[in-house]
C-alpha positions, -999 to 999 in steps of 0.1 A, spaced: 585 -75 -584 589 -89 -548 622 -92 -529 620 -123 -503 655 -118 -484 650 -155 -471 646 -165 -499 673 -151 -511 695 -162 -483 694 -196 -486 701 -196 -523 732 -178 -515 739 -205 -487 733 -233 -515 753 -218 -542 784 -209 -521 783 -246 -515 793 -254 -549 813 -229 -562 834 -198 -547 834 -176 -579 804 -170 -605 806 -175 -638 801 -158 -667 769 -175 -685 759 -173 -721 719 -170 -711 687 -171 -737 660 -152 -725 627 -161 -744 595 -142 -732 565 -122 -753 572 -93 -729 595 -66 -739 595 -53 -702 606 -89 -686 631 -94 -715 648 -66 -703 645 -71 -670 662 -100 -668 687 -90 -693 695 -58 -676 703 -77 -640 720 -101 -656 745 -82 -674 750 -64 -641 760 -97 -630 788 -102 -658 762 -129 -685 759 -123 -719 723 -124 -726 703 -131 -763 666 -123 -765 635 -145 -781 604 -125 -785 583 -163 -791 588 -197 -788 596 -205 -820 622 -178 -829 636 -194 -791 639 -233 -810 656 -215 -841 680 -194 -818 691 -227 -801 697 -243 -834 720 -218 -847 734 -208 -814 754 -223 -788 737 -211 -751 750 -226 -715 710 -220 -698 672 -212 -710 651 -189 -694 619 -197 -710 583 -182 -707 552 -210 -710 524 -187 -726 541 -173 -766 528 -166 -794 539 -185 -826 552 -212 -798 539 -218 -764 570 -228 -736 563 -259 -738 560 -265 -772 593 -248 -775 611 -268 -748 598 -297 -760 615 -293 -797 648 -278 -782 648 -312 -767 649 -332 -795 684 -318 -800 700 -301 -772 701 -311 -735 704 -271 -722 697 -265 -690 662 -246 -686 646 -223 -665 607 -219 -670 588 -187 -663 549 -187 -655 523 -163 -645 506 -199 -629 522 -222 -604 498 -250 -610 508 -283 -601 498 -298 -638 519 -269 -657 553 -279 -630 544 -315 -636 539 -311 -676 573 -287 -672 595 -313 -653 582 -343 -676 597 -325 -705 631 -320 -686 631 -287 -675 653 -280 -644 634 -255 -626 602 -236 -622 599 -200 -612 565 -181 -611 559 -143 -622 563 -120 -602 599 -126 -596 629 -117 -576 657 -106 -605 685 -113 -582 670 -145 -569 668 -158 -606 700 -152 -612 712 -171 -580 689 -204 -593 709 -202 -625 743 -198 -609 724 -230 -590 715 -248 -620 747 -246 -640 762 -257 -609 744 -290 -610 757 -290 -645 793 -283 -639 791 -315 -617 783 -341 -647 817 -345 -663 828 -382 -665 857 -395 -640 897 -387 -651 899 -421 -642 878 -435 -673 860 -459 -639 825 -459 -642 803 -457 -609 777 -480 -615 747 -495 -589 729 -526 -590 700 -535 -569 678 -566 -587 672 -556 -624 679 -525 -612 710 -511 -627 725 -472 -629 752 -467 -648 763 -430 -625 787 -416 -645 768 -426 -679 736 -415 -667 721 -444 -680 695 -462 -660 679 -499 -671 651 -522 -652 649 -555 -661 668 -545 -691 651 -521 -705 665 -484 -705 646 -459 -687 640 -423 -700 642 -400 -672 641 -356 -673 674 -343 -663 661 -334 -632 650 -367 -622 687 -385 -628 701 -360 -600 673 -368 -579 679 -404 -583 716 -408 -585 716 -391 -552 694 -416 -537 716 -440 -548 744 -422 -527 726 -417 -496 709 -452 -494 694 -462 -464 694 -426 -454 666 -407 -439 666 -377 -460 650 -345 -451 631 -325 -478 650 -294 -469 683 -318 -476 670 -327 -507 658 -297 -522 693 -279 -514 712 -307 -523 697 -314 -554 682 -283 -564 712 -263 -549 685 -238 -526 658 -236 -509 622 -237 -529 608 -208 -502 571 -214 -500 568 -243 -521 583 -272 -517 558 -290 -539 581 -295 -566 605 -327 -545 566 -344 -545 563 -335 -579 596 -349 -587 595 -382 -567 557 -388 -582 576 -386 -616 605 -409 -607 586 -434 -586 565 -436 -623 595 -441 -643 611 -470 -619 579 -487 -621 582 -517 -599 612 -506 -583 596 -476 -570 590 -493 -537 623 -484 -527 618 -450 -527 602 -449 -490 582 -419 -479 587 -409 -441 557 -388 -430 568 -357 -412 606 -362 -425 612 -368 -459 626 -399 -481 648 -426 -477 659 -452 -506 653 -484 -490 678 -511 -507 657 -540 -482 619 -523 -494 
């Protein structure tokens, strides 16, 4: 297992943005291998989370059935079940956050992950602590999605463009658009910073909630996705070589 203190760092940086106390995290940790089962489990109940244990992808779907869990840590390659399989059930019925876990960090298994609503992607060998801080990251991002006291809902219109914020419901031309969870952030905060130049180190924390050390293919992977699901309105989402992205309401 490596240890990359930057890192590390910057997840720190992000998560103290959000919240000043950590939670206590009912986590599922679904992996063929004993040794990473209790890896993880071991470090997080060192961090205070309760943590339940899938030896396959299928006993994984079951478990979330039966069980009420607040995040997924999910390996891709199972027996009985691959990771994707698995995540791709658990989605017909429960919109848990999840974590993937791969011995590969090829583009097509991020792309095939994030299509299927995953929130993150993290690739063996890992950091223990640095998974716990993504997360404390991701539930953050969840914590955030509560409706307004106020009953209001924040809603955008550009064209036929509509987004319904505080729904999370997005239509073009009147037709509803299906988007991963992941996308929806990425989107709604477009929406909120329109007409901005956005870095991609501004985007990964603020969406992400750190810093994707090393590889900061995943925001390409992620725009690619949502400039596919907006279809013609995917012109607004202007890239700016060197920089970053802007959401262009005059594109």
């Amino acid at each position: 297992m490596y240890n990359n203190e930057k890192s590390i760092f910057d997840l720190a940086r992000c998560a103290e943005k959000d919240s000043d106390e950590v939670h206590m995290y009912n986590i599922l940790v679904a992996d063929d291998e004993e040794m990473i089962r209790r890896l993880v489990a071991k470090y997080a109940a060192f961090e205070g989370h309760r943590v339940s244990e899938a030896a396959d992808g299928m006993q994984a779907v079951e478990m979330c059935r039966q069980n009420r869990y607040d995040i997924l840590i999910c390996d891709i390659m199972m027996p009985e079940l691959d990771g994707f399989s698995a995540c791709r059930e658990i989605r017909k019925f429960s919109d848990i956050p999840i974590i993937m876990l791969s011995a590969r960090g090829e583009e097509y298994d991020k792309i095939n992950g994030f299509s299927l609503g995953i929130d993150d992607y993290v690739v063996k060998p890992f950091s223990p602590k640095e998974l716990m801080m993504r997360v404390e990251a991701v539930m953050n991002r969840y914590g955030r999605r509560g409706p307004r006291e106020s009953g209001e809902h924040e809603i955008f219109e550009l064209g036929g463009l509509r987004a319904d914020i505080t729904a999370r419901v997005v239509t073009a031309d009147g037709r509803r658009v299906d988007m991963s969870p992941k996308e929806y952030d990425l989107f709604f905060y477009f929406i909120k910073n329109r007409n901005v130049a956005l870095s991609r180190e501004k985007l990964i924390c603020e969406v992400w909630g750190y810093d994707y050390y090393g590889d900061d293919r995943t925001l390409d992977t992620h725009i690619k996705l949502l400039r596919r699901s907006l279809g013609d309105y995917a012109k607004h989402i202007v890239t700016l070589r060197g920089v970053g992205y802007r959401f262009d309401t005059n594109a």
